[in-house]
Residue frames relative to the residue before (quaternion, step in Angstrom):
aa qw qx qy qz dx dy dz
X 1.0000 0.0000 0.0000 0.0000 0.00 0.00 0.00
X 0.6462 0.4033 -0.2736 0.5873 3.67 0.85 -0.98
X 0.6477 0.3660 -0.4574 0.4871 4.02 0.52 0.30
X 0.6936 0.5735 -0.3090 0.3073 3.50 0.83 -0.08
X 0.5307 0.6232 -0.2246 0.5287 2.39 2.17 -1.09
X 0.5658 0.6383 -0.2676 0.4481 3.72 1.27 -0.92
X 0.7508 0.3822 -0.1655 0.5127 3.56 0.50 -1.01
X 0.5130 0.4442 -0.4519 0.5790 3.87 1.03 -0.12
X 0.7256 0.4827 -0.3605 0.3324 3.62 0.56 -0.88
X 0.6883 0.4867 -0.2004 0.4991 3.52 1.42 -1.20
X 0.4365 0.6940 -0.3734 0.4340 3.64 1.64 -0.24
X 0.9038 0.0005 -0.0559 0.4242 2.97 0.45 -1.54
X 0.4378 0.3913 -0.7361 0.3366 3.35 0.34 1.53
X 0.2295 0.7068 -0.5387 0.3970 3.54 0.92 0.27
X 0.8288 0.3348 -0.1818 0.4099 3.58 0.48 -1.74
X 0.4286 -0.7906 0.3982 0.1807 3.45 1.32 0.41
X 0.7929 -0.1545 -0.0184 0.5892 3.54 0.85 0.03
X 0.3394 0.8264 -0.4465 -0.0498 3.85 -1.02 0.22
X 0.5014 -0.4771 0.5597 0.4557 3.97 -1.03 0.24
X 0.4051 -0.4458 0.7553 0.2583 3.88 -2.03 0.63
X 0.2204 -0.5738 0.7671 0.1834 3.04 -1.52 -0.22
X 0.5828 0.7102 -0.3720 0.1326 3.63 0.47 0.92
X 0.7381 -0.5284 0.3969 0.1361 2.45 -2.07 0.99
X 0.7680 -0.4093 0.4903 0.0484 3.08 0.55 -1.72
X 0.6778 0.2935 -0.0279 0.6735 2.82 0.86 -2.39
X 0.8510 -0.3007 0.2636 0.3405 3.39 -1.76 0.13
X 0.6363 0.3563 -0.3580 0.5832 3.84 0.75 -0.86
X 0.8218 0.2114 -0.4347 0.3018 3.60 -0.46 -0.68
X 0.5521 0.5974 -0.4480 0.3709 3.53 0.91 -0.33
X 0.4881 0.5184 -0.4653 0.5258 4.00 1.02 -0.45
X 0.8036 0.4987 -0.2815 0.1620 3.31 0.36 -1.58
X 0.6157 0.4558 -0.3541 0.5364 3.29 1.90 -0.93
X 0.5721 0.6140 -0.4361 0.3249 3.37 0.75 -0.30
X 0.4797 0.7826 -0.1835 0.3517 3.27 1.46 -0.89
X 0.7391 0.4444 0.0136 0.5059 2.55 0.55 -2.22
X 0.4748 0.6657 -0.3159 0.4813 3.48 1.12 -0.99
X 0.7066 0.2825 -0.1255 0.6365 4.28 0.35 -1.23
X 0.5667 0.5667 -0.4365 0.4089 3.74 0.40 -0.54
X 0.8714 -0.1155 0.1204 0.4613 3.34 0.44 -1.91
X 0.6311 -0.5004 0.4265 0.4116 3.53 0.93 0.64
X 0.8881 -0.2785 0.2165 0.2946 2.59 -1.80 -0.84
X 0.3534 0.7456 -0.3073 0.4740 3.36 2.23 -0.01
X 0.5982 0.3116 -0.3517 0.6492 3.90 0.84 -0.11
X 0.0494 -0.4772 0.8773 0.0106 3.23 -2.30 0.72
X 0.3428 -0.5218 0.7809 0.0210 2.71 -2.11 1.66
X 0.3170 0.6525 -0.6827 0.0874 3.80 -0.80 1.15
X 0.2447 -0.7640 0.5857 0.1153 2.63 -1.88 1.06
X 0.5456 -0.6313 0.4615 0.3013 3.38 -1.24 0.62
X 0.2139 -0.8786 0.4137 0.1057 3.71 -0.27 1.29
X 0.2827 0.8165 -0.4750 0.1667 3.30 0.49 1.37
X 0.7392 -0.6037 0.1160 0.2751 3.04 -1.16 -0.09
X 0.5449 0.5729 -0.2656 0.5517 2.96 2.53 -0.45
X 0.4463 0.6614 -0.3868 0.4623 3.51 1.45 0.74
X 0.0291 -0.8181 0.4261 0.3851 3.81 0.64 0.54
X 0.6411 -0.5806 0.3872 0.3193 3.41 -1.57 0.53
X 0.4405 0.6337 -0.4266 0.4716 3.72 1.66 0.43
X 0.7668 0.3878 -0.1399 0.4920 3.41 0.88 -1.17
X 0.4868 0.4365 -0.4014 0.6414 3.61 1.49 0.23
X 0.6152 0.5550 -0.3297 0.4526 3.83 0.74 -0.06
X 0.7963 0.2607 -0.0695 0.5414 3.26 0.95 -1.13
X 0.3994 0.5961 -0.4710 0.5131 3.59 1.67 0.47
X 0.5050 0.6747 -0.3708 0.3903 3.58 1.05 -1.34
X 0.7999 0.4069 -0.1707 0.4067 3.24 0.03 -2.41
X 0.6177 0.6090 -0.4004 0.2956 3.44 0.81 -0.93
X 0.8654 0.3455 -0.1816 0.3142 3.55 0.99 -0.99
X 0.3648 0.8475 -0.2462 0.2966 2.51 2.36 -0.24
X 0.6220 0.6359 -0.1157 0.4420 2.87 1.37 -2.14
X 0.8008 0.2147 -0.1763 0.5305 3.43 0.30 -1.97
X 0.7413 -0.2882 0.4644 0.3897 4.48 0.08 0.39
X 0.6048 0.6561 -0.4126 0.1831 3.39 0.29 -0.65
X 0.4436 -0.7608 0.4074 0.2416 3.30 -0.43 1.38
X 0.0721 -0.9231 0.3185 -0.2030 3.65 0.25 1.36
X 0.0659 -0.7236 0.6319 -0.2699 3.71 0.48 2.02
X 0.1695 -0.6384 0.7345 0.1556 3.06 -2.25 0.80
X 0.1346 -0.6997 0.6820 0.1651 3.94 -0.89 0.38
X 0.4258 -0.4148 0.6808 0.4279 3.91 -1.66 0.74
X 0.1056 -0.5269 0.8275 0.1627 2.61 -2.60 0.16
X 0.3724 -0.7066 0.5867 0.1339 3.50 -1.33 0.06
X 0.2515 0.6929 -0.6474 0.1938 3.99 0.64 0.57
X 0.6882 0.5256 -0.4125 0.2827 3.73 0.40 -0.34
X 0.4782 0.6172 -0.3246 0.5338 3.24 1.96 -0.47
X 0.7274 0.4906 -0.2565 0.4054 3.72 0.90 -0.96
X 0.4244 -0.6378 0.5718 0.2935 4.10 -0.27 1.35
X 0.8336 0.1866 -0.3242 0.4063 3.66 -0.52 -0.89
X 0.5081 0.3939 -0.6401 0.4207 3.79 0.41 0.78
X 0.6819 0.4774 -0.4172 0.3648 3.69 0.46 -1.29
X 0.4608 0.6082 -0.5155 0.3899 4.10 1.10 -0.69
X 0.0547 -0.8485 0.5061 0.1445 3.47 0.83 -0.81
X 0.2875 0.7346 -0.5482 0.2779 3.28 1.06 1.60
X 0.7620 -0.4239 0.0726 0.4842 3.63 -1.28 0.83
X 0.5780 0.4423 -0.4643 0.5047 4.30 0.79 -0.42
X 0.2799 0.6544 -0.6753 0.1936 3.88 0.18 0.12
X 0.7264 0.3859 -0.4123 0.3917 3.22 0.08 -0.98
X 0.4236 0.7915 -0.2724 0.3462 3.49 0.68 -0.17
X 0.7652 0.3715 -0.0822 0.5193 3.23 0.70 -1.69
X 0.3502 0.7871 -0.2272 0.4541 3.37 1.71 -0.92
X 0.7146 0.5169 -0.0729 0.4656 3.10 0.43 -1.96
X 0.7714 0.4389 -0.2335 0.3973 3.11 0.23 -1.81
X 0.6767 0.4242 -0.4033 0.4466 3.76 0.87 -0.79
X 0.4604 0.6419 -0.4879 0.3714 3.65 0.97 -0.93
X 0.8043 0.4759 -0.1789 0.3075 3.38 -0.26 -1.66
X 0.5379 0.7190 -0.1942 0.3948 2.96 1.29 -1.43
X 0.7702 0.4695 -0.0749 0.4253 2.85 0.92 -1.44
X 0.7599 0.4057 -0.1783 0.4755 3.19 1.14 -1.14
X 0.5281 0.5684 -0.4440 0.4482 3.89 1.11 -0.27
X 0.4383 0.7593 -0.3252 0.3544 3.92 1.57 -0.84
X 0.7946 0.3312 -0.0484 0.5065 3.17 1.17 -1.83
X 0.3994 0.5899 -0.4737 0.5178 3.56 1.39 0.19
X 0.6627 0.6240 -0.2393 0.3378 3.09 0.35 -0.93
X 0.6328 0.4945 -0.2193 0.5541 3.14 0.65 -1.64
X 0.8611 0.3008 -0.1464 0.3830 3.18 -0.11 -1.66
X 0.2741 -0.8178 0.4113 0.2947 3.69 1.45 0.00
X 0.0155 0.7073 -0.6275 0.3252 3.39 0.88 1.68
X 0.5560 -0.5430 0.5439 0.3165 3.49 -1.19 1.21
X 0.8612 -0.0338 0.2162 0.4587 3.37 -0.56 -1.60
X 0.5909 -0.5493 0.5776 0.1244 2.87 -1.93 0.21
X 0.2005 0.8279 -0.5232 -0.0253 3.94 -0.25 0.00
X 0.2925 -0.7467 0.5944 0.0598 3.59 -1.18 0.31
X 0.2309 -0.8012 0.4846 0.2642 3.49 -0.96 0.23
X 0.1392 -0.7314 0.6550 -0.1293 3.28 -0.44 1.89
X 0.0709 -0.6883 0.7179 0.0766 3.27 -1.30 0.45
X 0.6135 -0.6638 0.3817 0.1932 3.12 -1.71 0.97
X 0.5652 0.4674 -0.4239 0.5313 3.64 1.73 0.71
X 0.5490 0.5148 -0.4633 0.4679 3.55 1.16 -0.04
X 0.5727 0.5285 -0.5534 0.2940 4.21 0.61 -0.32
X 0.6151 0.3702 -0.4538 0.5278 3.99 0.73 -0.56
X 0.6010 0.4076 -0.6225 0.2917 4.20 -0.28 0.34
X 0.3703 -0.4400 0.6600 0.4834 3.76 -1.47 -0.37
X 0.0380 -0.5944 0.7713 -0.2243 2.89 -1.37 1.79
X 0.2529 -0.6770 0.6893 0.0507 3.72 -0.46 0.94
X 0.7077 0.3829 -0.4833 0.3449 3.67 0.18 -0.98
X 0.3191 0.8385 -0.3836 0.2190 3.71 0.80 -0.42
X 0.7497 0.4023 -0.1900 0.4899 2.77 0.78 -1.69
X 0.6293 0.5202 -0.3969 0.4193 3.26 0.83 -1.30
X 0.5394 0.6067 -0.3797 0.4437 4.26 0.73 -0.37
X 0.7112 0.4730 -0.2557 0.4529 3.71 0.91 -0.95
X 0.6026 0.6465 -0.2999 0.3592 3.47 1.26 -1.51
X 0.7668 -0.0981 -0.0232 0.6340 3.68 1.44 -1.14
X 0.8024 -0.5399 0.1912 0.1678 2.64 -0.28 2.48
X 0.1388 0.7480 -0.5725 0.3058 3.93 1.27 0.53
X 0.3979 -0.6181 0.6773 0.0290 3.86 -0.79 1.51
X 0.2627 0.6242 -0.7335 0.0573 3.32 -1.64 0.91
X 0.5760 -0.6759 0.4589 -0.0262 2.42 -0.75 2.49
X 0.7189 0.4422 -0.3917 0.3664 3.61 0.54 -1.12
X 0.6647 0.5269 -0.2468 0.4686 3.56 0.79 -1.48
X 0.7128 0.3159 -0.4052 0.4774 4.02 0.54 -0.29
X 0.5864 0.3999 -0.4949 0.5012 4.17 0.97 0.35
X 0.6557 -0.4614 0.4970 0.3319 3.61 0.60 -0.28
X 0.7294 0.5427 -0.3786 0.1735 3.46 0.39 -0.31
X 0.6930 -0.5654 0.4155 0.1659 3.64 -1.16 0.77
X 0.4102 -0.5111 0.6294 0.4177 3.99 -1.03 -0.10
X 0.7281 0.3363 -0.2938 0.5201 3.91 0.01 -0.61
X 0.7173 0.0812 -0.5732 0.3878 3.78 0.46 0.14
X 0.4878 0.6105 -0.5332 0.3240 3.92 0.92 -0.08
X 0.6191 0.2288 -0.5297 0.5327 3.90 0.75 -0.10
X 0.5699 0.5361 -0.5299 0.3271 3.93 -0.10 -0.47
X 0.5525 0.6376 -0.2874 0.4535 4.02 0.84 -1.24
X 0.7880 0.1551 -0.1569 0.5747 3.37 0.70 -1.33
X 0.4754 0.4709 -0.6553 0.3505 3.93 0.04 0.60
X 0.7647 0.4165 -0.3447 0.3506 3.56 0.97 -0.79
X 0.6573 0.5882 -0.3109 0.3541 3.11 1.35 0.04
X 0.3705 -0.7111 0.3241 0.5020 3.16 2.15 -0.11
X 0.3221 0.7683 -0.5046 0.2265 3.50 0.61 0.53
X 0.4947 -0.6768 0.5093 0.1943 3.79 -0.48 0.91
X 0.7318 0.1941 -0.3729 0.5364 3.60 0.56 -0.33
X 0.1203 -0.7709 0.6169 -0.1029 3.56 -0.10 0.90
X 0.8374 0.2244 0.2776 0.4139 2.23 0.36 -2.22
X 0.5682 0.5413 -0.4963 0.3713 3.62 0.68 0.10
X 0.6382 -0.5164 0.3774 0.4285 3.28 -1.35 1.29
X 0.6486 -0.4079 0.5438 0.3422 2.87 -2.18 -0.51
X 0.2429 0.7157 -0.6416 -0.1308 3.01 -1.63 0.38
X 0.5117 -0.5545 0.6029 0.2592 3.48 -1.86 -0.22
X 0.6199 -0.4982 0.4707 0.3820 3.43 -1.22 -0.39
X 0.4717 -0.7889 0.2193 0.3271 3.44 -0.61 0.49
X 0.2827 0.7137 -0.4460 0.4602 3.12 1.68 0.42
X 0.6762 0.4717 -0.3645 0.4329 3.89 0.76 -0.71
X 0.5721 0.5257 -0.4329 0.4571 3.97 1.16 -0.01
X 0.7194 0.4338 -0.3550 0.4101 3.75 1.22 0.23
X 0.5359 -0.7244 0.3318 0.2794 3.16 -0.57 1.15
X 0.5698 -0.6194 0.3680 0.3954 3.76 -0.89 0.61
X 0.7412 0.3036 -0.1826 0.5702 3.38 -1.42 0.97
X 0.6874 0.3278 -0.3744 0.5290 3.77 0.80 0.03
X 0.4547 -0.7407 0.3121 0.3837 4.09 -0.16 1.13
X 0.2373 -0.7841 0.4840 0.3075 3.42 -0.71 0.31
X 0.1039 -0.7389 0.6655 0.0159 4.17 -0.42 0.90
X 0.6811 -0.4590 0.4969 0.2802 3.42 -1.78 0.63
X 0.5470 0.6881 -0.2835 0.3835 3.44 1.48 -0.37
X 0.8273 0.2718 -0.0231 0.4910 2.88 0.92 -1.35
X 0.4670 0.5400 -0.4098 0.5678 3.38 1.47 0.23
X 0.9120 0.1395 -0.2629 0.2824 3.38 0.67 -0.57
X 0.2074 0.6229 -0.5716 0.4921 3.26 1.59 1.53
X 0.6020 0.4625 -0.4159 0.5007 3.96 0.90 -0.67
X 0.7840 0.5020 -0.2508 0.2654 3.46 0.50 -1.00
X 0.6493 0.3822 -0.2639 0.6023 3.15 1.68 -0.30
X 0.3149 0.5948 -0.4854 0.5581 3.73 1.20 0.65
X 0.7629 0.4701 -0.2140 0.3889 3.23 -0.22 -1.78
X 0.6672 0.4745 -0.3589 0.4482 3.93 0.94 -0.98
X 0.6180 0.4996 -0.4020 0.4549 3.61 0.99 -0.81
X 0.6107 0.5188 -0.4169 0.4291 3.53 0.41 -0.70
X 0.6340 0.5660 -0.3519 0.3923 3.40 0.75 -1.04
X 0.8762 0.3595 -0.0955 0.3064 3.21 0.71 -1.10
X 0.4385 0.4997 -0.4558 0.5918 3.10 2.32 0.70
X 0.5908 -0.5998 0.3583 0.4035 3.91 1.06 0.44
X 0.3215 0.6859 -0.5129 0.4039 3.36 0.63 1.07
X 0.0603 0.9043 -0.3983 -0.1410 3.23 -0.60 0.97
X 0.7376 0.3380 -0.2466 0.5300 3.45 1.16 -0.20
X 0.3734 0.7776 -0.4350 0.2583 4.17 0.18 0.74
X 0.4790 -0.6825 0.5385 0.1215 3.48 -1.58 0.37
X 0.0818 0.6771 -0.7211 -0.1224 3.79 -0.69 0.31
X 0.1714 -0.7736 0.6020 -0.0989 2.96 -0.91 1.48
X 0.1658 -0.9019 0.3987 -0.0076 3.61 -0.37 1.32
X 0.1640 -0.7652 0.6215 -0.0347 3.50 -0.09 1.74
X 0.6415 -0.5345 0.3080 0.4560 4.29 0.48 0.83
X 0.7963 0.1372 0.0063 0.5892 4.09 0.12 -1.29
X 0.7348 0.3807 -0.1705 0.5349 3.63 1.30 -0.13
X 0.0711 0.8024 -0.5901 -0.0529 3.71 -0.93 0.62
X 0.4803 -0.7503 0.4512 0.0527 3.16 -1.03 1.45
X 0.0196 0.8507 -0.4980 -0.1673 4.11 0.39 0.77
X 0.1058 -0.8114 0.5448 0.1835 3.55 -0.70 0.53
X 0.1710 -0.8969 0.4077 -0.0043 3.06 -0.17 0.77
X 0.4414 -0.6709 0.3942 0.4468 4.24 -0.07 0.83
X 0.6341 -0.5947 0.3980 0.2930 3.68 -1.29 1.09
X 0.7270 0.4151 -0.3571 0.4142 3.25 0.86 -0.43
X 0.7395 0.3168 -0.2488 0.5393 3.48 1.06 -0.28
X 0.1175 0.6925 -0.6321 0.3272 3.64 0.97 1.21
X 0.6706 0.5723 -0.3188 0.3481 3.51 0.48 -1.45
X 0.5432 0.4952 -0.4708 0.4880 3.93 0.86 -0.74
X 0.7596 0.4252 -0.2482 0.4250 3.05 0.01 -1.95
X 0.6385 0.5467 -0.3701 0.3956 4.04 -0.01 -0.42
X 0.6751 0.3309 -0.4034 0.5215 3.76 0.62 0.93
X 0.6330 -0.5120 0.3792 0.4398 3.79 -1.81 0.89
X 0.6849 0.5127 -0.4380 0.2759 3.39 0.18 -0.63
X 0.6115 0.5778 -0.0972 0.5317 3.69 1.49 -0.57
X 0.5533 0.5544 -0.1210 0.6098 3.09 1.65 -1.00
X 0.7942 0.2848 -0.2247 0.4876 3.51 0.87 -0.51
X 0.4014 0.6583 -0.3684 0.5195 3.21 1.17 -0.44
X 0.7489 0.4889 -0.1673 0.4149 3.39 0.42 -1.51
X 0.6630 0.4246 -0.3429 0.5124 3.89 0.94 -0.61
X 0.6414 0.5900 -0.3778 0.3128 3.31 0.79 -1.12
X 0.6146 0.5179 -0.3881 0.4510 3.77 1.02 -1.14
X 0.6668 0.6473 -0.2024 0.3089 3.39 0.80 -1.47
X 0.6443 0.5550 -0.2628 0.4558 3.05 0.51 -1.37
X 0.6296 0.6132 -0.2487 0.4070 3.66 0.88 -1.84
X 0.6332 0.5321 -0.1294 0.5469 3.44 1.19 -1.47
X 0.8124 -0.4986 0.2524 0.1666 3.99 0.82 -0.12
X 0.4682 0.7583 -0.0843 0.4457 2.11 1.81 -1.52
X 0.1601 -0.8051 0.5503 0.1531 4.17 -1.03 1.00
X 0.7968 0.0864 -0.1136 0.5871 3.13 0.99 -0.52
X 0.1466 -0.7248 0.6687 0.0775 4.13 -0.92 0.44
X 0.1589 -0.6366 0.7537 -0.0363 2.90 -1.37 1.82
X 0.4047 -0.5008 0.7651 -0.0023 2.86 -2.25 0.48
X 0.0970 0.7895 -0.5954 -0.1127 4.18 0.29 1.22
X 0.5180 -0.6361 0.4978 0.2816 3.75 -0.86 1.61
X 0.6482 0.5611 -0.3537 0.3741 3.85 0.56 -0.32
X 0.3769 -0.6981 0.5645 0.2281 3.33 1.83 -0.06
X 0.6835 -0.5399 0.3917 0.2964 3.13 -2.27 1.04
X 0.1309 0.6339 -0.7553 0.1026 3.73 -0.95 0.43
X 0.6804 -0.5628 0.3802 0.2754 3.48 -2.04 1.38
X 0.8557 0.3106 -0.0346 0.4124 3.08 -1.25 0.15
X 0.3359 0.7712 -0.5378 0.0560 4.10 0.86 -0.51
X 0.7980 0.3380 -0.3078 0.3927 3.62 0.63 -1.11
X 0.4256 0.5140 -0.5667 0.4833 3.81 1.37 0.80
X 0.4886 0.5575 -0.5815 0.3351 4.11 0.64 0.68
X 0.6883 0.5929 -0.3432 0.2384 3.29 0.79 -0.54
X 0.5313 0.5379 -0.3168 0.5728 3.51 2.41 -0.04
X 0.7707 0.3624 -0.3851 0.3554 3.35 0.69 0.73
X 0.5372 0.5211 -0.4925 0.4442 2.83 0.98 1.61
C-alpha cells in the first residue's frame, strides 16, 4: 500500500501540473491532497458548482481544502441546459461527465495546466459508470487506478495521513436518487437534497432519498435500519416528507446499498 502510495506521488509530479476533478468524497479528496505534496501549488482542486452537487458536500469540499492548503476554485456547469442529461436515461452520467471535463480542459488551457485527473479507483472499473467513458473521450488521467490502489486502501492511506474524509460514507450526485427515464430538474434534486439534510440531522449517517415523483423511497444503512424501524421515527419521517411534497413515504427494508436503481439495467 505505501508503494502505491509512492508511485501515485512520483506519477503525478511526473504530470508536472494538473486540475482535481473534485468532489469532496474520500477518493478525490486523497487525490487533491496527493497532488497537493506531489506538486504544490501546481495542482487545483475545482469543483463544478451545480446543483446535483449537494450544498453539504460543497461545504465540506471548502473545509477540506481549506485545512490541508489545497489550492481550491469552483467553475458553473450546464447539464441542466443539456436534454439528454435531463432525459435522465442510463448514459446520464455521461453527459454529466462530458460537461464536467468539457469544462475543465477550457481552464487547462487558459491556465496552461498539463492535465486533468479524477479520482477513480480500481474497484469502481467493474461498476456501470457512464462518466468513464466521458474521462477517456478527453484524455482525463486517473492517477489512482494506474498505482493500483483500492477504496479500502484509499480510506486506510488517508487515516494515516490524518485526512478527515477517511471515513465519510459514499456518495453520488444527486441526480443518481432519480430513477431512470424519470426527468431530472434542479427541482427535484433539490427536494432530495433537502431530505438527505434532515436525515443528517436526525443522526443518520449513511442513507439514500430516493425519488419515485408522489413517493420517496428512504434507504437507509442495515445497521441503522433498527433506529429508523419504530412509530416514533416513522413519524418524524412523514412529517419532513410530506412538507417536501412528497404523498406517500416509504422505508425500503433492504436498507441503503450502492447503486440500487442501476438493478433495473439488468434485466
Amino acid at each position: 500500500m505505501e508503494a502505491k502510495e509512492r508511485t501515485l506521488l512520483a506519477s503525478l509530479r511526473e504530470l508536472g501540473s494538473v486540475i482535481v476533478a473534485y468532489s469532496g468524497g474520500a477518493d478525490s479528496a486523497y487525490l487533491a491532497w496527493a497532488a497537493k505534496q506531489a506538486l504544490g501549488d501546481r495542482a487545483i482542486a475545482i469543483t463544478a458548482d451545480s446543483a446535483s452537487l449537494p450544498e453539504s458536500h460543497k461545504r465540506d469540499a471548502e473545509s477540506f481544502a481549506h485545512h490541508h492548503g489545497i489550492r481550491h476554485e469552483y467553475i458553473q456547469t450546464s447539464e441542466f441546459d443539456n436534454p439528454e442529461y435531463v432525459a435522465n436515461l442510463p448514459d446520464r452520467c455521461f453527459h454529466c461527465k462530458d460537461e464536467l471535463f468539457t469544462r475543465l480542459d477550457e481552464v487547462a488551457r487558459e491556465r496552461e495546466i498539463a492535465h486533468v485527473v479524477y479520482g477513480v479507483n480500481v474497484d469502481d472499473l467493474g461498476d456501470y459508470r457512464p462518466g468513464q467513458r466521458a474521462a477517456k473521450l478527453h484524455q482525463v488521467k486517473a492517477p489512482l487506478v494506474d498505482a493500483g490502489l483500492t477504496k479500502s486502501e484509499i480510506r486506510e492511506l488517508s487515516r494515516r495521513a490524518g485526512l478527515e474524509t477517511w471515513d465519510r460514507p459514499a456518495s453520488a450526485c444527486l441526480s443518481s436518487r432519480i430513477p431512470y427515464g424519470t426527468p431530472v430538474t434542479i427541482q427535484n434534486v433539490k427536494t432530495v437534497d433537502r431530505g438527505e439534510d434532515a436525515l443528517r440531522k436526525l443522526g443518520f449517517r449513511q442513507f439514500r432519498v430516493r425519488y419515485h415523483a408522489e413517493i420517496v423511497r428512504i434507504e437507509v444503512a442495515p445497521e441503522e435500519l433498527d433506529r429508523a424501524m419504530n412509530i416514533e421515527m416513522a413519524r418524524e419521517f412523514t412529517r419532513i416528507f410530506k412538507q417536501l411534497g412528497f404523498h406517500y413515504v416509504t422505508l425500503d427494508l433492504e436498507g441503503y446499498r450502492q447503486g440500487s436503481l442501476n438493478a433495473v439495467l439488468q434485466h
